[in-house]
Structure formats: C-alpha cells, structure tokens
C-alpha positions as MATLAB code, in Angstrom:
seq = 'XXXXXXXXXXXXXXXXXXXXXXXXXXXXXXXXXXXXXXXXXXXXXXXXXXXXXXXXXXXXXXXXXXXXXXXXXXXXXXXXXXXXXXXXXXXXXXXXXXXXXXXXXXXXXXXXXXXXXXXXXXXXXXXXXXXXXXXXXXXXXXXXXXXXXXXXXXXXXXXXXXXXXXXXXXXXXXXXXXXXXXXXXXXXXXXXXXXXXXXXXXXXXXXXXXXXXXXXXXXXXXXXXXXXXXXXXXXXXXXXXXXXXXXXXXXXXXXXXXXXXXXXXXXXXXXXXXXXXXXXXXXXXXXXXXXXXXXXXXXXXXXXXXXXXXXXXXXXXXXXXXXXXXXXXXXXXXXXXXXXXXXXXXXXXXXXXXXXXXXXXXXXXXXXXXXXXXXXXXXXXXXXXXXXXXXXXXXXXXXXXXXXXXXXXXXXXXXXXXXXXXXXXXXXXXXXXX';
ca = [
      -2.427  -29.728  -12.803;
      -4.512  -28.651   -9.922;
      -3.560  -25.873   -7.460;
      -3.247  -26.315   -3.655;
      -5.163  -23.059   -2.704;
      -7.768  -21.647   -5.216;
      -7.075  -18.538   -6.773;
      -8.523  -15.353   -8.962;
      -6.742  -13.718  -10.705;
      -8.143  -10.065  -11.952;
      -6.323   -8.317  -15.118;
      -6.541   -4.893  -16.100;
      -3.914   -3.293  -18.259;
      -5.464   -0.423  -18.397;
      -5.100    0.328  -22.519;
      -6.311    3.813  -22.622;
      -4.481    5.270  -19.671;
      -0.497    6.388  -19.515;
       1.426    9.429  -18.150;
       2.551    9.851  -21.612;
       3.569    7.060  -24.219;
       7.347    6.928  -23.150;
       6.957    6.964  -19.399;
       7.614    3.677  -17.135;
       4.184    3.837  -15.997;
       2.036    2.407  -19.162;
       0.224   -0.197  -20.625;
       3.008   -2.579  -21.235;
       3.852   -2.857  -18.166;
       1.035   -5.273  -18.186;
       1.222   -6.880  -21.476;
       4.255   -9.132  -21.078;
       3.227  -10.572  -17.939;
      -0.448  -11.526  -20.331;
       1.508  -12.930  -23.087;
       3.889  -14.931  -20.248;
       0.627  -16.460  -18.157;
      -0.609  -17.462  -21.492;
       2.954  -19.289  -22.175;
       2.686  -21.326  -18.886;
      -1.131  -22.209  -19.513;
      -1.995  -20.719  -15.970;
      -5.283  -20.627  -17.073;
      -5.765  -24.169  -17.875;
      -4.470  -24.869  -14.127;
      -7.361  -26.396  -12.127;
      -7.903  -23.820   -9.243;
      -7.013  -20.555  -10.611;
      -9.840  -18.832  -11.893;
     -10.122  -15.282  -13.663;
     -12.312  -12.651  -12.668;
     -13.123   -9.102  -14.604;
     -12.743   -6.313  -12.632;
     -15.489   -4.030  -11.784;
     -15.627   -0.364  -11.059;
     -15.068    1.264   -7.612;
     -17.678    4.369   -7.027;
     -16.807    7.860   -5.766;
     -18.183    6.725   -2.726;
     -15.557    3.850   -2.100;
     -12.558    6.981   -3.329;
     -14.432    9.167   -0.696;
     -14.282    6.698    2.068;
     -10.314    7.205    1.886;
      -9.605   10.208    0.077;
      -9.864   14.171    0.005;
     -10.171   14.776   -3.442;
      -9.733   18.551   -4.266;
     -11.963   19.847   -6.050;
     -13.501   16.390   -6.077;
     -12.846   13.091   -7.449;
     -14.681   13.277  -10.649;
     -12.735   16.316  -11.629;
      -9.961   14.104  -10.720;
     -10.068   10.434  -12.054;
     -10.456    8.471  -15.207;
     -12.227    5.377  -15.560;
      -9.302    3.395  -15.457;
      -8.795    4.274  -11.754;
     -11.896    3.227  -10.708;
     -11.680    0.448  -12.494;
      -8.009   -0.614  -10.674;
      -9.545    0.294   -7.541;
     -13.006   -2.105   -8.684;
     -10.198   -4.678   -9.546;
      -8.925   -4.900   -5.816;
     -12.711   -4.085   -4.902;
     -12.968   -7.612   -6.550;
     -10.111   -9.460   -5.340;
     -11.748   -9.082   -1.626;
     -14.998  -10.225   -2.653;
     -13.447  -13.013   -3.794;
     -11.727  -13.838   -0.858;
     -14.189  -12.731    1.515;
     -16.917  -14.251   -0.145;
     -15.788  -17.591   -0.186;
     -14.847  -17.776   -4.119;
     -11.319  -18.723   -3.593;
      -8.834  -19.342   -1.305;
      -6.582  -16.359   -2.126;
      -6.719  -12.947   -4.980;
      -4.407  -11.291   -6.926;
      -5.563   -8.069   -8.663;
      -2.692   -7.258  -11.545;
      -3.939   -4.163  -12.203;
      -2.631   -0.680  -13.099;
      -2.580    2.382  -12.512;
      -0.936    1.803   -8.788;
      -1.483    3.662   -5.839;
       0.514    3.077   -2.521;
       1.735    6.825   -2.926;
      -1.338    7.937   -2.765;
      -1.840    9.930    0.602;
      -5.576   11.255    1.809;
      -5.140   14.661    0.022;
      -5.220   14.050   -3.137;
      -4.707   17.302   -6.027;
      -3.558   14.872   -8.752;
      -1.116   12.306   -9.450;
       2.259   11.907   -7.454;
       4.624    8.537   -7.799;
       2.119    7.535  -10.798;
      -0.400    7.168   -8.209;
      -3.740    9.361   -7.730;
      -5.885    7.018   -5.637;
      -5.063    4.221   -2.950;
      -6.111    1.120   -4.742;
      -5.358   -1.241   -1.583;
      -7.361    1.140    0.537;
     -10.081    1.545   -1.294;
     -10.410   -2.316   -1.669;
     -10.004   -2.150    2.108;
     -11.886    0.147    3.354;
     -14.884   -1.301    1.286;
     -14.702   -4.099    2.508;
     -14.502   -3.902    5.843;
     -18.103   -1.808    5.311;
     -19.649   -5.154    3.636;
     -17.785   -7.664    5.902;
     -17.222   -6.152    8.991;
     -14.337   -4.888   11.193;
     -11.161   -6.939    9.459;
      -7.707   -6.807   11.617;
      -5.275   -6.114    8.522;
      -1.602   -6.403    8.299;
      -0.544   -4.343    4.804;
       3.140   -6.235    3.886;
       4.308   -2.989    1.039;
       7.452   -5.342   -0.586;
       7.481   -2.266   -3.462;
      11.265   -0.888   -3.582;
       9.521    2.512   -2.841;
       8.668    3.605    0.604;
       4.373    3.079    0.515;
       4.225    6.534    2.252;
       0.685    6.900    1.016;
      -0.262    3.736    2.715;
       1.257    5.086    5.235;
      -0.653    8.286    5.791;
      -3.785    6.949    5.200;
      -3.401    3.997    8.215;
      -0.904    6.309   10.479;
      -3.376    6.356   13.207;
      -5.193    3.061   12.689;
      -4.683    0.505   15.059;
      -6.277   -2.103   12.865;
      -4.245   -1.849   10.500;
      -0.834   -2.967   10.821;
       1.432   -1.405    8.189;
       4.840   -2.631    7.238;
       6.760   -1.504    4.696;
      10.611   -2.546    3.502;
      12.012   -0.320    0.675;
      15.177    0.904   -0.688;
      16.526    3.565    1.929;
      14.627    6.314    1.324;
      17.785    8.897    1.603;
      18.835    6.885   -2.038;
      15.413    6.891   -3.676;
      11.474    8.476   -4.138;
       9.885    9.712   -2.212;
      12.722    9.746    0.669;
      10.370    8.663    3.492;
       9.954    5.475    5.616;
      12.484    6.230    8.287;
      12.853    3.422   11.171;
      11.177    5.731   13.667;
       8.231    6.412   11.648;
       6.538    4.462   14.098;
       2.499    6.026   13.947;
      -0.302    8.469   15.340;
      -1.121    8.258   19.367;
      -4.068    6.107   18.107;
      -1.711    3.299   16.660;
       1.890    4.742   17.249;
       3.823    1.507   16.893;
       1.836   -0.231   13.994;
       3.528    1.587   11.237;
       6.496   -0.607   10.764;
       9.667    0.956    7.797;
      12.327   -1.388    7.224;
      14.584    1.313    4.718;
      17.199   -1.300    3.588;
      20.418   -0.575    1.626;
      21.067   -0.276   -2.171;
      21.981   -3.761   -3.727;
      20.381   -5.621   -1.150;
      19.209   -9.357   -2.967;
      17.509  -11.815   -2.061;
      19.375  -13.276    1.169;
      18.798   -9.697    2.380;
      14.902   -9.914    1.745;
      14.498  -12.942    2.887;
      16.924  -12.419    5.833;
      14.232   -9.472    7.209;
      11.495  -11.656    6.265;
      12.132  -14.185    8.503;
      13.595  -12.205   11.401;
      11.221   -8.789   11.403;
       8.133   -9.606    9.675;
       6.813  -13.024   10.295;
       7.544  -12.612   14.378;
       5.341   -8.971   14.217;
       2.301  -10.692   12.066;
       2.650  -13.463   14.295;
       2.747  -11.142   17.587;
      -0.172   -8.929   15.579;
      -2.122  -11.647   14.754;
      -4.383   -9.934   11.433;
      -7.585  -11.309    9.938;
      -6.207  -10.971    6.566;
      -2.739  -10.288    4.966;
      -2.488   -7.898    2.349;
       1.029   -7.987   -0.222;
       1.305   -4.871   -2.187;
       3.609   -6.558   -4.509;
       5.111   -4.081   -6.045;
       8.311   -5.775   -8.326;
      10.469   -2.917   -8.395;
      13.187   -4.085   -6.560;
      14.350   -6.356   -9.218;
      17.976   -6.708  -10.463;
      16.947   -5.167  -14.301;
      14.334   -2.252  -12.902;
      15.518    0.852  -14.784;
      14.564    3.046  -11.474;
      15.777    1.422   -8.579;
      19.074   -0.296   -7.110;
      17.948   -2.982   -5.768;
      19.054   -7.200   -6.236;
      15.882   -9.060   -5.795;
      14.858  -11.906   -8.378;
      11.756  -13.393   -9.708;
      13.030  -16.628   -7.232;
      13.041  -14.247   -4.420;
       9.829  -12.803   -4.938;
       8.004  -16.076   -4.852;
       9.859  -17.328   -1.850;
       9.139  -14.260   -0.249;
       5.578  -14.647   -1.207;
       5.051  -18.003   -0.128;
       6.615  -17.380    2.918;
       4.233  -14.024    3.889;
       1.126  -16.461    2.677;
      -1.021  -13.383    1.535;
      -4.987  -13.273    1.418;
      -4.549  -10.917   -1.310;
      -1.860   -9.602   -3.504;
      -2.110   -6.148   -5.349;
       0.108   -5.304   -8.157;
       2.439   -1.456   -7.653;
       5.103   -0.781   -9.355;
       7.802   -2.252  -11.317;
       9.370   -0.986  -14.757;
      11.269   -4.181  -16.077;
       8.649   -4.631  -18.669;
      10.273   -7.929  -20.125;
      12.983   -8.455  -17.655;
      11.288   -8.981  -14.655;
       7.565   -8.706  -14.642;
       6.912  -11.291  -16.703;
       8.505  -13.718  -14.376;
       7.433  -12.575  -11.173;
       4.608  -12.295  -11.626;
       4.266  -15.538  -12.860;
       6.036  -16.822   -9.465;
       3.683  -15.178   -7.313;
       1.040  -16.704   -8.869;
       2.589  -19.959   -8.787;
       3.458  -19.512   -5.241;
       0.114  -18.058   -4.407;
      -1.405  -21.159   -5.745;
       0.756  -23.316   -3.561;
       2.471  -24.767   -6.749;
       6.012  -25.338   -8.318;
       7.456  -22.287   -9.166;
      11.588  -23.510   -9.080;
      10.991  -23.193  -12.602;
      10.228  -20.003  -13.147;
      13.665  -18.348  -14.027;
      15.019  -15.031  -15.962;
      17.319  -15.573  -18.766;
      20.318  -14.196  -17.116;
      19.888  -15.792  -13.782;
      22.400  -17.697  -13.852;
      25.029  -14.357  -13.654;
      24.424  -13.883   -9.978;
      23.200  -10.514  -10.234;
      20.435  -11.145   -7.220;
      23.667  -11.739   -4.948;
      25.179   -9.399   -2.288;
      27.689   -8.398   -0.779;
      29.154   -9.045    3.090;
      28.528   -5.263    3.747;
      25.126   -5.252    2.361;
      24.317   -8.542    4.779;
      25.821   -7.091    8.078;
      23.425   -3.717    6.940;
      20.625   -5.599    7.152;
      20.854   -7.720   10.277;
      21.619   -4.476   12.211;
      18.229   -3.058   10.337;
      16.766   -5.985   11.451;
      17.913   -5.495   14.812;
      16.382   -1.706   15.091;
      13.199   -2.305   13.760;
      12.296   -5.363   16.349;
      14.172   -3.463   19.361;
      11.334   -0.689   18.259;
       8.366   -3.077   18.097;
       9.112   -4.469   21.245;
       9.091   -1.086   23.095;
       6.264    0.169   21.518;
       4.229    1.025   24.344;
       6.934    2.241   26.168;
       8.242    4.331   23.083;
       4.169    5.231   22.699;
       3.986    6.908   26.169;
       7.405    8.944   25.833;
       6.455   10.682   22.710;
       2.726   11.061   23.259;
       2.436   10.855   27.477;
      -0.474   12.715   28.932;
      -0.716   15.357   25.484;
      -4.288   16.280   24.198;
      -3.665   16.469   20.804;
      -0.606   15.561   18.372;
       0.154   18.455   15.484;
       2.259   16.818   12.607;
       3.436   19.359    9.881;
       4.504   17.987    6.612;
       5.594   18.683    3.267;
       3.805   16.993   -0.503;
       5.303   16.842   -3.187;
       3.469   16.133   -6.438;
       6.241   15.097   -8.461;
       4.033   13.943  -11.678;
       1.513   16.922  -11.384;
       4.185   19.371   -9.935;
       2.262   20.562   -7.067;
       3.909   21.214   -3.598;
       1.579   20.830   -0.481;
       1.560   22.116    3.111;
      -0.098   19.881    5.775;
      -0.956   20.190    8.846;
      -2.642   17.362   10.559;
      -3.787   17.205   14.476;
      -4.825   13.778   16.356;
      -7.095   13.914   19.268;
      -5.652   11.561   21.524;
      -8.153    9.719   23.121;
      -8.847    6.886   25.322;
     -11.836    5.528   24.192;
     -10.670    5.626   20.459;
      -8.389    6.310   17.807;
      -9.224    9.665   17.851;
     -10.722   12.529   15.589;
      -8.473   13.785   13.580;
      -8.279   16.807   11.241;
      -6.073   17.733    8.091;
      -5.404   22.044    7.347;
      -4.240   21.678    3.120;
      -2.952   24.258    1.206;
      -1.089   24.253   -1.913;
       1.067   26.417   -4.508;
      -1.536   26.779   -7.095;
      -3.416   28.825   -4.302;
      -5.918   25.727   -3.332;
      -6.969   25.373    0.447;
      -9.227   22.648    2.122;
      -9.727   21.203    5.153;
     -10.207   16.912    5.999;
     -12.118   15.502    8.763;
     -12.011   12.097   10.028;
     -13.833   10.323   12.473;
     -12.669    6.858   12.477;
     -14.481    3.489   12.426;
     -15.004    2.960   16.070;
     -15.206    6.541   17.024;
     -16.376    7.446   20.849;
     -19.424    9.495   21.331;
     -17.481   12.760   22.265;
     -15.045   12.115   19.105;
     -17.869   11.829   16.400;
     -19.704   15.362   18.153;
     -16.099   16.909   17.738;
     -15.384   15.530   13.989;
     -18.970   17.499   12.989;
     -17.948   20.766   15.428;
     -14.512   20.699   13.642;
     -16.006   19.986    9.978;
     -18.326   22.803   10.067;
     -15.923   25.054   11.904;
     -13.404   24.272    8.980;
     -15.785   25.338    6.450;
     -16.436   29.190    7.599;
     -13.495   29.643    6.321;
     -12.618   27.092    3.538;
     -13.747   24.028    1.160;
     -13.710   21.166    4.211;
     -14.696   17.808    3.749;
     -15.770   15.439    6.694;
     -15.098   11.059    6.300;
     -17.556    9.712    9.272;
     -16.099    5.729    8.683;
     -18.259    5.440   11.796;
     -21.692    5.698    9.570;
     -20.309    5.532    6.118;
     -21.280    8.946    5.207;
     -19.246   11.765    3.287;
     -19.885   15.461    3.288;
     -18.649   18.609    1.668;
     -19.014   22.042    2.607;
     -18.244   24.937    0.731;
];
C-alpha cells in the first residue's frame, strides 16, 4: 500500500508527565492510539514516515508567551518537547519532507493564552503557536488559517491571534454556556488589527456528525476559500466524540476523517480527547488514513453500529441557523469592523483568567493601538490572586516605525513600576525588565 500524499507522523506520549495518575490528561491517552497504528501496520504503508520530535527552546515559548516568573520556572521537558514535536511537523512540511504532518503529541495547549502562571485546561504552553510562530521566523511571513475542531472553545488560540490579521482563526466547539472554559461566543469577532478573523461557531450539545459536517461545508470551506491561507492548520482535538467522559457531544471516528479530508490540513496537531480506548484509537487512525489520502471506510468503533453519532431534528435546525450567523458576520466584517472600532485610538479589553488546574484567578487588561499602517502595538496590565503583577508588550511582525518606538516607550514605562516583558516579532528579540 502506498499513500496518495506523504506523511510524518511525530509521537510523543509523554511517559513522565501527568496532572496526577487518575486525571484524563495522561500518558494513556496516547498509548492506545500506539498499540492501534501498530494493528493497522501504518508504518509499513509506503508514504508515511515517522519522525522523533525535538525540543522547542525558551526562545520559541518566549516568542508567544509571558511566562511569569519565567518559563523555566514554569515548564518540564515534556512541554518543550510537544511544542519541538509541532516545531517538527512544520519542518517537515515546510521543508519539503512530506506532503502533510501530524504531531500526536501531549501535553496540549490551545488553552493556553499569552500570560501564562501555570497550567489551565491541561494546557501551559501553545503548542500550535509555538510551531507557528517559529516557523514563520525560518520560512517567512505564512498566511495561516487555524481550523480548532476540539469540543472546547480554543480560547487560548484565540488570545494569542486576536489581533493578527494573518492568522485566520476558526474555532467550532460545544456552546460554551454548556462546557469549559465558557468562551467562543459568535461575536467574538477580533482586535481592530484583525477584528473579523476570529471566527466561533459554539454549536449545541449532541450535535453528530451531519451537524459537523453540515458547518463544514456551509461556514468553513467558503471563509478559507474567501481567506485564501498559505497553510491550514487542524488542531484536532477528538473530544467531541460520542464515548468522551467530558463532553456532550455526537461526533464519530467516521466523522472525524470526513471532516478531515474535507478541511485538507498542512498539519494536524493532537488536543484533547479522554476516550482512551473508545475513541482515540480510531480517530486517530482515520485522520491519518485520511491525511494520507487513503481508505479509511474501514476504520469503525465497536458500537457504531447503535447510532449514537446521530441527531436529532432540533439539533439540525440549531445548527443551520448557527451557520447562518456566523457567515451573515463574516460577510459584514468590515462594516461590523468600523462600527465597533470607527475613528478610536486605542481599544481597552478587560478580562477575567481562570486557572482551573493551578487555581489561580487573573485580571487583564489589554489595550490595542489601532493603527493604519499595522496591526498595532499592543500592551497586556496582569495581575493575579497570589499577589503577582507583570506587564506584556507586543510589537507585532510587520510593525510600523512609530509602533515599534511606542512598544519600547511602553515596555520600559511598564517596568518602573513592575516585572514587564517586551515580544518585538518584528526582530525576534525578547526582553525582561525587572
């Protein structure tokens, strides 16, 4: 057997890293889906290659994170080496290797926001962005469409590409009024730099695969095709199967890979998903067959044949009037753009962290320059209830002239006062004062 698109495949279960030995989030979580590949002989396939992962630096955390106190204090090895895996998967890709990646690694990250003071949704560090971010310093500027199909709003994701206009974020989830972290509301819709790019499809409880596939073809594919991205990035989480123990969700392993053949990902990164043996086994073994542009019809739970990927008439009609919001939205995005933002200076946002695995409640505030030759400068004011404070500054990739003098006025400005931290993506460079 030979597959139709070259693929690597990079494992890391992660063996000496859990939350605790009975949590959802440990080293199983990988081992099934090992003993399954091994079962199917997808590495005799022609095509699909493995790759070892290597190990992202603090440099590549730094380029996407404020880690408080810093990100040695912070991180094991295995997170370095989950972000090294996705570090690898774009090499591969971008250096010519194969066709497509997929980095089945652990731990996860898409709820991992810029601030970081330790672990929240089993994430500490973005795994996609680091990967991302990079690679667009070895490679170049990439125009990137991030596809989050974890049940779990990817509000992480979400912060960290708010107010990037190269970076297309969509995101569909299981309403975030029924489930963690209770974010990714429709009109979520960006910073003034890239208000319309962040794209949250919340859909209801028990919706299966028609539903999925149903806002596939009707929301997604038109935006990508309308955004037109260099590369397409799946964070596949697998959460929103049928058997996960912490979600409501109907989607199958058959779903999945449609879904996944369908998007056509550059690269797919494992997130979450807590059906050790009922479901990650199998779909991950579809999205690899899928990736490789082989057979997957096969590739079938046990108890598939009971239906319980169907749903209901209510659940459908939900989701076509979803459907209906969320391109109405895109559509008038520059219109929508220039009511909320208009001729402003500056955009505050005030939010609210919660920590729920290191129990740790944050206080944001974050202001946007808006400006017209650029995303804009912008600035994060952190404090927490363990009595921590800091201060973020970012100048962005293609930063003006006037925005990059303001990120280093603001940075050291920040730090008379407090530990501030300054992200130039303009010049690669990271500083810390205080």
């Amino acid at each position: 057997m030979k597959a139709n698109n070259t693929l690597g495949l990079i494992m890391f279960p992660a063996f000496d890293w859990a939350i605790s030995r009975s949590h959802p989030e440990r080293e199983e979580r990988l081992l099934y889906t090992q003993d399954q590949l091994l079962e199917e002989g997808i590495e005799d396939i022609e095509g699909i290659e493995f790759f070892n992962p290597g190990m992202a630096t603090f440099h590549d955390v730094n380029r996407v994170h404020f880690c408080f106190p810093d990100a040695k204090s912070l991180l094991t090895e295995s997170h370095l080496i989950a972000a090294g895996g996705v570090i690898r998967a774009f090499d591969a890709v971008l250096d010519g290797e194969t066709d497509k990646a997929f980095a089945l690694v652990r731990p996860p990250g898409h709820h991992a926001q810029r601030v970081v003071y330790g672990d929240r949704g089993f994430c500490i560090i973005n795994i996609e962005a680091v990967g991302l971010e990079y690679a667009r310093q070895r490679y170049g500027d990439i125009r990137v469409a991030i596809v989050d199909t974890d049940c779990h709003h990817g509000d992480g994701t979400e912060d960290i590409y708010w107010n990037d206009p190269d970076t297309l974020f969509i995101s569909f989830h299981q309403d975030g009024r029924t489930l963690y972290p209770g974010t990714g509301d429709i009109d979520e819709l960006g910073g003034p730099g890239a208000f319309g790019y962040n794209v949250n499809i919340p859909l209801p409880p028990n919706t299966g695969d028609a539903g999925f596939h149903y806002i596939l073809e009707n929301t997604v594919l038109p935006i990508l095709e309308e955004y037109k991205p260099d590369m397409i990035i799946n964070s596949a989480g697998q959460d929103n199967h049928y058997t996960d123990p912490l979600t409501n969700m109907n989607f199958s392993a058959q779903g999945y890979a449609v879904l996944n053949e369908r998007l056509n990902p550059d690269i797919a990164v494992l997130e979450g998903g807590y059906s050790i043996q009922g479901a990650l086994p199998y779909v991950n073994t579809g999205i690899i067959l899928a990736m490789a542009g082989l057979d997957y019809s096969g590739v079938v739970e046990p108890d598939y044949h009971l239906g319980k990927w169907r749903q209901s008439d209510r659940v459908t009609e939900q989701v076509r009037k979803i459907s209906e919001q969320v391109n109405e939205r895109w559509s008038r995005r520059e219109e929508l753009a220039e009511r909320e933002y208009g001729s402003r200076q500056s955009v505050t946002r005030r939010r609210q962290v919660y920590y729920d695995t290191a129990g740790i409640m944050e206080l944001q505030v974050q202001e946007f320059k808006v400006c017209r030759e650029c995303p804009g400068v912008n600035t994060i004011h952190s404090y927490n209830d363990l009595g921590a404070s800091m201060a973020g500054v970012t100048i962005p990739r293609k930063a003006c002239h006037a925005c990059r003098e303001e990120g280093y006025r603001l940075f050291e400005q920040a730090a008379a006062t407090k530990k501030s931290f300054l992200q130039d993506l303009s010049r690669d460079e990271y500083k810390v004062l205080r």
